[in-house]
N, C-alpha and C positions, 0 to 999 in steps of 0.2 A: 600441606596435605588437607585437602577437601573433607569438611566434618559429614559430608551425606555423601553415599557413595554418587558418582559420575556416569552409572550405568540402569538408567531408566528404563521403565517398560518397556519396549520393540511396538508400541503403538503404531498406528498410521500416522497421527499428530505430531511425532516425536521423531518418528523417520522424515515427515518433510518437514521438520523445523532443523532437524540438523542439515539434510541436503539442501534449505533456504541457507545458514547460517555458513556453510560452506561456499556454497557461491556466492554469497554478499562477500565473505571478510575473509574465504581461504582457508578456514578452520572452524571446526564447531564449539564455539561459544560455551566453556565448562558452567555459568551462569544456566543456561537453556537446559543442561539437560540436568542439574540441581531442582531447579524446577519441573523439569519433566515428571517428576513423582506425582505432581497433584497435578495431572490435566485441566481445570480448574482454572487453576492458579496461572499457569503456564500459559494459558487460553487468555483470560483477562490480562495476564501483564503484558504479550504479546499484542494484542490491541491499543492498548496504553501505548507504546513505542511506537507501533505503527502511525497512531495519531498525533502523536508530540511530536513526531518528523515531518508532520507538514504544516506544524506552526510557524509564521514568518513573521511576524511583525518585528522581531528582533533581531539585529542582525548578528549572524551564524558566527562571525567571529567574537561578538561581546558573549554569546550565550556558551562558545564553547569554552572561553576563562573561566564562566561563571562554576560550570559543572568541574572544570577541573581543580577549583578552589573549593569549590565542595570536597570534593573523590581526597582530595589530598587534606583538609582538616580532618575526616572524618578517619585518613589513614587509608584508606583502601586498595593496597597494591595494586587489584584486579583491574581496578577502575584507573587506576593513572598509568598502569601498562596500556591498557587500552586506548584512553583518551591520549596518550601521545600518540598513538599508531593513527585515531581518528585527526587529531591536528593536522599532522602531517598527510596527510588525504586534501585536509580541506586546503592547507599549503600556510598554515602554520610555521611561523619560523621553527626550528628545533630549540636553538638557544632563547627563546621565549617561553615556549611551552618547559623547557627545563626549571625557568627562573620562580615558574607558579609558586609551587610549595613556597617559595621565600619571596613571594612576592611583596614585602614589606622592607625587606632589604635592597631587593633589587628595583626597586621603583623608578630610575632610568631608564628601563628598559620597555614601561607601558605608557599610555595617556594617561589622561587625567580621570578619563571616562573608566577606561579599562580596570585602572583602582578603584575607581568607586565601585561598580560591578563585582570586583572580586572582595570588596568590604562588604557588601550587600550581602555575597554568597555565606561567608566565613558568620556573620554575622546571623542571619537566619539558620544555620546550621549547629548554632551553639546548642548545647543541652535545652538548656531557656532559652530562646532567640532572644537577642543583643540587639535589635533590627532601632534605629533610631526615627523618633519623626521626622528630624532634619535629614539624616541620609536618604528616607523613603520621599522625602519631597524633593529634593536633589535629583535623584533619578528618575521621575515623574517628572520635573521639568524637564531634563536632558532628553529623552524618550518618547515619552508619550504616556498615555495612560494604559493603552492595549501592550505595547514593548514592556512594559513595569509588569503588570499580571504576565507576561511569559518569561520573563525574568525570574521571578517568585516559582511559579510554578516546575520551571526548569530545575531551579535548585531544590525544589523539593523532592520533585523525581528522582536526581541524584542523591540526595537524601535516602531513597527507598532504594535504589540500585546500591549504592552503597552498606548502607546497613545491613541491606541482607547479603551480598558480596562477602561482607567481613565475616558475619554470622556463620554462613557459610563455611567460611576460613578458605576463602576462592583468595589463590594468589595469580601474582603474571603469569599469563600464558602465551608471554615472548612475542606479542604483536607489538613492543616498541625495539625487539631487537631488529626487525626487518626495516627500519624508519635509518636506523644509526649507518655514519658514513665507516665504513670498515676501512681499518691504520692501513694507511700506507707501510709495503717493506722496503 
């Protein structure tokens, strides 16, 4: 249960960020309208998104582990409901993107890169960030120097999606049930 209520102001702002967020994802984004409270707020982090969608230096699949090894240290239902619905969009395996959260056990399952990445994330994410000079030079080689700062940056953003997600108390809202292959009778 959402700790602010889910029914904001009837603004114009707020009527077409939900009619946007319905025809992007097929449902209005309970995030979107938590935010709808402070127009504001909602208005700046709104741009923020819109911008970090057309960073490329990184590629889409090391940055979408990234965020999801974030969403998932930090605990955040909402955001790993999500990010699997988002994986599988981008054509994410399923059984990969399942394996995130224990991606230390399941490490057959990625590169060599992909663990680094999701050490980087998990890593900048700690209370104290844990971030080492050797893994931040590791990935600076691998990368580049532009792919590193969206790397960084990416997980901080989830960071901020996250945290305030939980704060929130925003749980799934069932965009990874639409992903799953339904049992055979």
């Amino acid at each position: 249960m959402a700790r602010i209520s889910l029914t904001p102001p009837r603004t114009v702002f707020n009527r077409l960020g939900s009619w946007y967020s319905r025809r992007t994802y097929g449902k209005v984004l309970e995030p979107g309208l938590a935010y709808g409270h402070n127009p504001r707020v909602l208005f700046s982090y709104a741009r923020l998104e819109q911008r970090a969608a057309k960073w490329n230096a990184l590629d889409a699949g090391l940055k979408h582990l990234a965020v999801m090894a974030t969403a998932s240290r930090i605990n955040c239902s909402w955001c790993m409901d999500f990010g699997y619905w988002e994986g599988d969009k981008m054509g994410l395996a399923p059984e990969k993107a399942e394996k995130v959260p224990v991606w230390r056990e399941s490490r057959e399952a990625f590169t060599e890169l992909e663990l680094l990445v999701m050490e980087y994330a998990e890593a900048m994410t700690e209370t104290e960030p844990t971030v080492t000079d050797e893994l931040a030079a590791e990935l600076v080689s691998r990368l580049g120097e532009a792919a590193f700062v969206e790397l960084t940056a990416m997980v901080a953003l989830e960071n901020l999606r996250s945290r305030v997600n939980s704060a929130f108390g925003m749980t799934s809202q069932g965009f990874s049930e639409s992903c799953r292959v339904p049992a055979s009778r």
